[in-house]
N, C-alpha and C positions, 0 to 999 in steps of 0.2 A: 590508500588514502588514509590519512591520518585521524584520527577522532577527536572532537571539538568538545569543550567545556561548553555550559550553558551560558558562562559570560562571551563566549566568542560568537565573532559575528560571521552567519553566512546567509544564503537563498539557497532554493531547491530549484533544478535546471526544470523548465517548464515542456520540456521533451519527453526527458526520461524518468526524471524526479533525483537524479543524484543530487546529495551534496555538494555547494558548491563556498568556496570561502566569498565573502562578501564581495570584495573586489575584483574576482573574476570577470574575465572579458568574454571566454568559454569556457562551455560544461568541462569538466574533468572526464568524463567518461562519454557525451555521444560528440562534442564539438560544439552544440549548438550556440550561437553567440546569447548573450546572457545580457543584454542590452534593455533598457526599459521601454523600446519599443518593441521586444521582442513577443509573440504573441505569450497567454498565460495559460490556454485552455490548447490540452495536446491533439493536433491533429494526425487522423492515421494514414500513409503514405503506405504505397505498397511495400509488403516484406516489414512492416512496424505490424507490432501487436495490437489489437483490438479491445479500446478503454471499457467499453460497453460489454463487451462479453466478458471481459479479465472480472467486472464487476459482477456481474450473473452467477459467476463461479463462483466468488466468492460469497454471495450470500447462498446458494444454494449446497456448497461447499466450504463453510468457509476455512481459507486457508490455501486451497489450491488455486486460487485467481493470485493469490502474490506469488506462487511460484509461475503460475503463467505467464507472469507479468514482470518476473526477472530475481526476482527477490533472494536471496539466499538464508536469508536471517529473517524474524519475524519476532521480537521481542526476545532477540537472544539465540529463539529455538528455531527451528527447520519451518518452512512451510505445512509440511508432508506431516510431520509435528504435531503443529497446530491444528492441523486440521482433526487428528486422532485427537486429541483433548480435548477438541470442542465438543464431538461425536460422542465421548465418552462422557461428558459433562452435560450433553442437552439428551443423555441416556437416561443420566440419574435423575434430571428434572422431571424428562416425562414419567418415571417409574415414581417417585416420592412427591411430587410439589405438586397442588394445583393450581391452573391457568396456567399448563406447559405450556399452550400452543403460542402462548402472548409473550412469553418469556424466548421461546427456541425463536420467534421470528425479531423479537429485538435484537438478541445473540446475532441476529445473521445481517440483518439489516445495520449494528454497529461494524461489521467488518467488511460487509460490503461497502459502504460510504466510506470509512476511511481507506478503501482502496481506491475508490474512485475519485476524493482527495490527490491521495498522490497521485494518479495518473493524468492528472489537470497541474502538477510542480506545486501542489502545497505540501506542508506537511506531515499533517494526519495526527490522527493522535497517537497511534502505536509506531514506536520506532522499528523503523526496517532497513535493511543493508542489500543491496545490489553483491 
């Protein structure tokens, strides 16, 4: 799939979260029809991943709920990645900064919600790749 400037226009399939160009009829990747009656909030069918737990992970982990979740790319880097950065970054908070506990649960609670962003076809804030 090709990569889009921020002048171009597209939506995010409300299944799986791919990109999709604006005037798509269907997802590029699961099929789903891309219709404005089409529902926005994803539901789980048997053999589909699970929005709820892909989220748990990721605030508990964060980083490996977008690999559960399909992801390949995470702001460029790996899932599996991100998650060792985080760990090594909310290392150093709790070792040097005070009010770690407020700071490591924000850290977790910002990447949990934007997973579970995309897993409802919006955006999110950090860009991720299937």
């Amino acid at each position: 799939m090709a990569d889009y400037c921020a002048s171009d226009s597209f939506m995010f399939c409300s299944s799986c979260g791919t990109k999709n160009e604006d005037n798509a009829t269907f997802c590029v990747n699961c099929g789903v029809s891309l219709s404005a009656s089409a529902p926005t909030a994803r539901t789980t069918a048997p053999g589909q991943k699970n929005a709820i737990l892909a989220t748990i992970l990721n605030f508990l982990f964060p980083g490996i709920g977008y690999w559960y979740w399909g992801y390949r790319k995470v702001a460029t880097i790996s899932p599996v990645l991100l998650f060792i950065a985080v760990a090594v970054l909310e290392f150093v908070i709790w070792n040097y900064l005070s009010y770690s506990t407020l700071i490591s649960l924000l850290i977790s609670a910002f990447f949990a919600y934007d997973l579970y962003v995309k897993t409802t076809g919006q955006r999110g804030w950090i860009e991720a790749t299937k």
